[in-house]
C-alpha positions as CSV (number, residue, x, y, z in Angstrom):
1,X,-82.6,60.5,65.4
2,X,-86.4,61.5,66.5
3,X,-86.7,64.4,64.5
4,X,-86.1,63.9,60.2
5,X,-83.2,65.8,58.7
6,X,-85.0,68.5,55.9
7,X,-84.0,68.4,52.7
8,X,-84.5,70.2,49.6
9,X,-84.4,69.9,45.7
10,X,-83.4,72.5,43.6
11,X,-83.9,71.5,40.6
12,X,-84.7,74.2,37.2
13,X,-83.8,74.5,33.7
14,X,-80.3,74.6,32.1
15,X,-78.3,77.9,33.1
16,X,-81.3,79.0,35.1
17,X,-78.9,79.7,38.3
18,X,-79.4,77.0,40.5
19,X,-75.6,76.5,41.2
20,X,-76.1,80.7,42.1
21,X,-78.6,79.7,44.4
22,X,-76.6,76.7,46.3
23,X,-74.0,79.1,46.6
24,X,-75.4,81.6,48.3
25,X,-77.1,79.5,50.8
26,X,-73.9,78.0,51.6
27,X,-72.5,81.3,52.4
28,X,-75.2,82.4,54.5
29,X,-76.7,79.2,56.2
30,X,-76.9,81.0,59.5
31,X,-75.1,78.4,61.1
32,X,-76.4,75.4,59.4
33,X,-74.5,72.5,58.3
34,X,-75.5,71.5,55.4
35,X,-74.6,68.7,52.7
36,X,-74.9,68.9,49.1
37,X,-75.9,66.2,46.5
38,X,-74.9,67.6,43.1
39,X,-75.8,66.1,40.3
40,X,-74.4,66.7,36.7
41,X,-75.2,66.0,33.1
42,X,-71.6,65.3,31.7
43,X,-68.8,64.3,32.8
44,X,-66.9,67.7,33.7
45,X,-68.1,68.6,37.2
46,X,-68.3,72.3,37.2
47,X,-71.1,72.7,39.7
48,X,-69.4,70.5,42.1
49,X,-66.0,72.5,42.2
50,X,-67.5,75.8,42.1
51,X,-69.4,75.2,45.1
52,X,-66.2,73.8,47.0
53,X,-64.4,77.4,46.5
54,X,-66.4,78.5,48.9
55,X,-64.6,77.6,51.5
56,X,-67.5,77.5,54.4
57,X,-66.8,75.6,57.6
58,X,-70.3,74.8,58.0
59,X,-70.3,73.2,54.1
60,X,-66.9,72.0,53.7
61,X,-65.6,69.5,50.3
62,X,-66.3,66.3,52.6
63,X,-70.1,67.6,52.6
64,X,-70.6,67.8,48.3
65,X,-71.6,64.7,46.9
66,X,-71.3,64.8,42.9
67,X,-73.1,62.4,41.3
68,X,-72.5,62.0,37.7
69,X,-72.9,58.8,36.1
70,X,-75.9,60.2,34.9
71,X,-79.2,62.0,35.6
72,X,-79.9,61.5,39.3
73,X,-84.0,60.7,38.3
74,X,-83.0,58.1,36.3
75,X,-80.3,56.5,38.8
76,X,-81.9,56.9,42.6
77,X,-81.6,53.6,43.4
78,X,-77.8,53.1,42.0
79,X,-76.6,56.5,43.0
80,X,-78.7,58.5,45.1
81,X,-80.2,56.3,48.0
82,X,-76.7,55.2,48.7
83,X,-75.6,58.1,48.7
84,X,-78.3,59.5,51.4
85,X,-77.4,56.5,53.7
86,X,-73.7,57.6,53.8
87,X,-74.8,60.8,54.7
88,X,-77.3,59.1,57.5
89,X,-74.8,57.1,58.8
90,X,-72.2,59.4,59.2
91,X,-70.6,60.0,63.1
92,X,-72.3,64.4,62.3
93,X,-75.1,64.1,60.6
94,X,-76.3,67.0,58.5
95,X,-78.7,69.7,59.2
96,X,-80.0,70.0,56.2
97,X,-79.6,67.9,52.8
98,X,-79.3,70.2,49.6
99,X,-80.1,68.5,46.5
100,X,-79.1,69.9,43.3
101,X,-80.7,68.0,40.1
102,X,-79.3,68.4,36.6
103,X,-81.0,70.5,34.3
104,X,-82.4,67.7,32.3
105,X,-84.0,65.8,35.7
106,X,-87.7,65.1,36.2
107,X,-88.5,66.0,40.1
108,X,-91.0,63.8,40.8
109,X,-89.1,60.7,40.4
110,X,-86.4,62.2,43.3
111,X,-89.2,63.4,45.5
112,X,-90.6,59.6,45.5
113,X,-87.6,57.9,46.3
114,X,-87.7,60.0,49.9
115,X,-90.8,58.0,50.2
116,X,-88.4,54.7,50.3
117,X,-88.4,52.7,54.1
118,X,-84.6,53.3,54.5
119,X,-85.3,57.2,54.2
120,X,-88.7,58.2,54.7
121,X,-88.5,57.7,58.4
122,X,-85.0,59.4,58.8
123,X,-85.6,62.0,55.9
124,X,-88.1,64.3,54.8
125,X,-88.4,66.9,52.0
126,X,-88.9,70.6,53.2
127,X,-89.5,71.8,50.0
128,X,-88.9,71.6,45.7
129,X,-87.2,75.0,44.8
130,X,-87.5,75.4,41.0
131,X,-85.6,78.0,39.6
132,X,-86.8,79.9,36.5
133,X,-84.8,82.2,34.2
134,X,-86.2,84.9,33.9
135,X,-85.7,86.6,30.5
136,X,-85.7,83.0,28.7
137,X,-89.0,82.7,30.4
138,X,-89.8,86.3,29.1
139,X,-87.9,85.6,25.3
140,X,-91.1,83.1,24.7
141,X,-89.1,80.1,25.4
142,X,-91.4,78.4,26.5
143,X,-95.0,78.7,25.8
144,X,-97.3,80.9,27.8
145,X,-100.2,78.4,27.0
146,X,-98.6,75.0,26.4
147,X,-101.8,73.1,26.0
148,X,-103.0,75.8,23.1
149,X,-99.8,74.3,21.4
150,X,-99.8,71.4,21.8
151,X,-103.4,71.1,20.4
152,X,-102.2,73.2,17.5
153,X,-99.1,70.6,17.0
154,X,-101.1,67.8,17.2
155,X,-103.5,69.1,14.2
156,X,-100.2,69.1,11.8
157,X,-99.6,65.2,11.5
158,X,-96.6,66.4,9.9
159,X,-95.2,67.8,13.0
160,X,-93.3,65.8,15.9
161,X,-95.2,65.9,18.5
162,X,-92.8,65.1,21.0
163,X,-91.5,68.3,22.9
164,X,-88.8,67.4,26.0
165,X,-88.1,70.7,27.1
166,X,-91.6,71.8,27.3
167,X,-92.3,68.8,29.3
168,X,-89.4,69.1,31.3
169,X,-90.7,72.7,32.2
170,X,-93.9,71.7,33.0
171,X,-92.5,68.9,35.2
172,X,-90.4,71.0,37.3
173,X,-93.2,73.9,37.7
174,X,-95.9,70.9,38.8
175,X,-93.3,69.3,41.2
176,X,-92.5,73.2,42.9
177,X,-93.4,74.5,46.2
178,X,-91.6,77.9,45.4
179,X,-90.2,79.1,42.5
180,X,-87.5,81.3,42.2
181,X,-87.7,84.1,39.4
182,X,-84.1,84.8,39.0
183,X,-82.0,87.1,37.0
184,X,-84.8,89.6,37.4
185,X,-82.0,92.3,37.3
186,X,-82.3,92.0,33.5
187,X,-86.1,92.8,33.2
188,X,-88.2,96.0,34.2
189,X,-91.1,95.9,36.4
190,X,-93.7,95.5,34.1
191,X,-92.0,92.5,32.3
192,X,-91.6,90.7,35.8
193,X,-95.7,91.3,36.7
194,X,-96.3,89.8,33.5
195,X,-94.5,87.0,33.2
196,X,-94.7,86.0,37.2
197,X,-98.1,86.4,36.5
198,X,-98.1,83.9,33.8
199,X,-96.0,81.4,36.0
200,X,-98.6,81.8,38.7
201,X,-101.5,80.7,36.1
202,X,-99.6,77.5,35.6
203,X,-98.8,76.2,38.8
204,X,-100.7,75.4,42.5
205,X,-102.2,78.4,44.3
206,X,-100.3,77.3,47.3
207,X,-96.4,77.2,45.1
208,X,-94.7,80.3,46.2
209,X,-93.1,83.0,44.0
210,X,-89.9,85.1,44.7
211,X,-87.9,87.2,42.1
212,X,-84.5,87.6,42.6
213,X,-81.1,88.7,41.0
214,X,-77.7,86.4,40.9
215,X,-79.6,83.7,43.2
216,X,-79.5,86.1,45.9
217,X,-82.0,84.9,48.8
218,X,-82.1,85.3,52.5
219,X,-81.9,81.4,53.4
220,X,-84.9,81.6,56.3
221,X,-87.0,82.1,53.0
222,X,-85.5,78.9,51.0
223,X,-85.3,76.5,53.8
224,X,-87.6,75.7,56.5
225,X,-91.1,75.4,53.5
226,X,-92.0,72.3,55.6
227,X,-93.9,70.7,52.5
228,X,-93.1,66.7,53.5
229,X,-93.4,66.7,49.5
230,X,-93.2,63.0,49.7
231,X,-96.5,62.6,51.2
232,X,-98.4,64.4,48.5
233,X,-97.2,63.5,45.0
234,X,-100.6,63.1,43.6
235,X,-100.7,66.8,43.9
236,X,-97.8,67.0,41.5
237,X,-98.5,66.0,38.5
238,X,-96.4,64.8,35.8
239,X,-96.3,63.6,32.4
240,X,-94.1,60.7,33.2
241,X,-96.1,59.1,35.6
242,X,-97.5,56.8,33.2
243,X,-94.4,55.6,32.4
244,X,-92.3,53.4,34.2
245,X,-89.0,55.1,33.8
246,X,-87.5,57.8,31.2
247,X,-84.6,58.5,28.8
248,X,-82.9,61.3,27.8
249,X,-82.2,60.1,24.2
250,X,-83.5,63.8,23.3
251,X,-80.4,65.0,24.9
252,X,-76.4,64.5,24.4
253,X,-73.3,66.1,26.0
254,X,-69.7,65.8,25.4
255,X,-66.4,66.9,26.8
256,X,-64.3,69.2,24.8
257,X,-60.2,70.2,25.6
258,X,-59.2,73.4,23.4
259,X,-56.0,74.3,25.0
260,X,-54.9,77.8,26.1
261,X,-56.8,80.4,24.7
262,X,-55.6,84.1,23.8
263,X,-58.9,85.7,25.4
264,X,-62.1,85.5,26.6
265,X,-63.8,87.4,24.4
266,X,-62.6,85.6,21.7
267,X,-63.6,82.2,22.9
268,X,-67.2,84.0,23.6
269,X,-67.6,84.8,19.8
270,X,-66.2,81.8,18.6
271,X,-68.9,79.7,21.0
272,X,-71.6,82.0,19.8
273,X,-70.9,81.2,16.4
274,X,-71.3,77.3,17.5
275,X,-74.5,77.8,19.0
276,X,-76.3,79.9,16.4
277,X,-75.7,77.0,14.2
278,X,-76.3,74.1,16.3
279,X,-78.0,72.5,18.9
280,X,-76.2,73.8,21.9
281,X,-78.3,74.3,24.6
282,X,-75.5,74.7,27.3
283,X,-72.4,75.3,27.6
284,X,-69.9,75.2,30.8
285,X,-66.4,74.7,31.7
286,X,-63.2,76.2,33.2
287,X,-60.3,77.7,31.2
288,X,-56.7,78.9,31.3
289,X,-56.7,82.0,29.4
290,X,-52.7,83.4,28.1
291,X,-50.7,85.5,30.3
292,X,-53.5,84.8,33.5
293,X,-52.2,83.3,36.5
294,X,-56.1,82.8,37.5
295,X,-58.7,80.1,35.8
296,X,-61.6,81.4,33.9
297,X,-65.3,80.2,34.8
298,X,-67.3,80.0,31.8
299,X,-71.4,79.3,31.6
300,X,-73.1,79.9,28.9
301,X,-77.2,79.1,28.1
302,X,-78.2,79.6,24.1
303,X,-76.6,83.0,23.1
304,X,-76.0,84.2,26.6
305,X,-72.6,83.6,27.6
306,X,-70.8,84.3,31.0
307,X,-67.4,84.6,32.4
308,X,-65.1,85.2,35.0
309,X,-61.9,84.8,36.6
310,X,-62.4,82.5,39.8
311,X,-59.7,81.4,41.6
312,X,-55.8,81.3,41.2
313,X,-54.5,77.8,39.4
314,X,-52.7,75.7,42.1
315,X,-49.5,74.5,42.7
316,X,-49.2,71.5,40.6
317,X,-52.8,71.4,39.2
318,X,-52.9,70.5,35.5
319,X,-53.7,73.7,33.0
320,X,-56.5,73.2,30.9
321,X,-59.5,73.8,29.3
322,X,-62.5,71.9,29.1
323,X,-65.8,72.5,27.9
324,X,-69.2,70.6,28.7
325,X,-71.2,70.9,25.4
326,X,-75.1,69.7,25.9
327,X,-77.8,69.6,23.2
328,X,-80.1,68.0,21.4
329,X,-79.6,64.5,20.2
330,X,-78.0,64.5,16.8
331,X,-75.9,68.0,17.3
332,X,-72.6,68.0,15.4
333,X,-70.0,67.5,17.2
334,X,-67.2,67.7,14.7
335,X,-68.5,70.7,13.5
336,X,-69.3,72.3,16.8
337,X,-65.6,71.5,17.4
338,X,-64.2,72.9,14.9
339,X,-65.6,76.2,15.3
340,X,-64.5,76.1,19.1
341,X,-61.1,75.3,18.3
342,X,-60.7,77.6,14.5
């Protein structure tokens, strides 16, 4: 009880590779037992089960906590601090606490609530781990000069103003002790230099940088940062902190069931289809695929979609396939529907 369990929060954009990331820190902990807090934005738990298959001893399915009644910034008091308490109170305590935020969380509000009596004196944060994609990063998705426009926007009254994934970006980069370049397989050398070097212009001099491929890290660099993050959020700035809560009104998801499908190649094209004309920011889900004895992982983020044959269906576990749609608020989801299920 004298020394404070580490934790740390990984938190990054949709499809970025966080759940990657948790993975292979579960499969290499170096002897550490860890416990995971996962937290999703819908109401199919993907994350949660994938990282179960892995089948570690020293991260076993007692040890993942899903939380997902809703974005975990928005619910700490109802769903995360209690959460951390079972964990503290438990007969083995963790070695380290692995928080995994939904792609739509602010940090900061998470990193506070460590600051709480019941925690802060158990609990500390070793580090905020934001995880970057790296050719959306490179694609222009988000600006490489945000305040140039924003300044720009703001001289069009006709324009909304309001822009929540920029912010959200910018919230997760302030918040960061290291970020994590991933998916760097996909970019040559000098697209990395360029656009690290354009992270590196936006954030602390003291945030760390590391490009990697598939979420592939040597945990003694992820874990062990030391940052006690609680102590200095007035380092971190965000553009929330004027406000006493947020929302995620800009956002929706929904749960979709399709039914057996005859290929995945053919649900691919069909789900591009959907996303070139809507909304769709993310897609995710698991499916039973005809003539496969084996369930089919799908994650998808804007027109790149992925896929792969996980794990054998189990004795007695139900067929089906399910699809976490999220977007922005006001997507169609008849019409995003019935191209999915044409």
């Amino acid at each position: 009880m004298s020394e404070k369990i580490p934790a740390t929060v990984i938190t990054g954009f949709l499809g970025a590779g966080k759940t990657s990331l948790i993975r292979n820190l579960i499969e290499n902990a170096d002897g550490r037992k860890l416990a995971l807090i996962i937290n999703e934005f819908g109401d199919l738990g993907v994350d949660g089960d994938l990282l179960r298959g892995c089948g570690n001893e020293n991260c076993t399915e007692d040890d993942i906590v899903e939380l997902a009644n809703g974005c975990i910034c928005c619910t700490v008091a109802d769903d995360f601090l209690p959460t951390i308490q079972k964990l503290l109170s438990r007969d083995v305590r963790p070695d380290h606490i692995i928080v995994e935020t939904s792609g739509l969380a602010l940090p900061k509000p998470l990193v506070r609530a460590f600051g709480w009596p019941e925690v802060r004196t158990q609990v500390t944060v070793d580090g905020v781990i934001t995880v970057i994609d790296g050719p959306a990063f490179r694609d222009g998705l988000f600006a490489a000069n945000p305040a140039a426009v924003q300044a720009q926007r703001e001289a069009d009254e006709m324009l909304d103003h309001d822009s929540p994934l920029e912010e959200l970006f910018n919230d997760q980069l302030n918040c960061a002790d290291m970020i994590i370049f991933n998916k760097a397989d996909l970019l040559d050398e000098v697209a990395i230099t360029a656009a690290t070097d354009a992270l590196k212009a936006r954030v602390r001099p003291s945030v760390k940088m590391v490009s990697t491929s598939h979420g592939r890290i040597d945990a003694r660099v992820l874990l062990g940062l030391s940052a006690a993050a609680e102590d200095d959020l007035a380092v971190r700035p965000s553009v929330h902190d004027d406000a006493d809560e947020h929302e995620h009104d800009d956002f929706d998801s929904f749960v979709m069931e399709i039914g057996e499908v005859a290929s995945p190649e053919s649900l691919a094209a069909k789900l591009r289809d959907a996303i070139a004309a809507h909304d769709i920011l993310r897609v995710k889900g698991f499916i039973t695929v005809a003539g496969k004895d084996m369930r089919l992982v799908l994650q998808g983020v804007g027109s790149r979609l992925q896929h792969y044959f996980d794990r054998d269906w189990k004795d007695g576990e139900t067929r089906i396939s399910k699809l976490v749609i999220i977007g922005e608020h006001g997507m169609d989801q008849t019409a995003i529907t019935e191209i999915i299920t044409a």
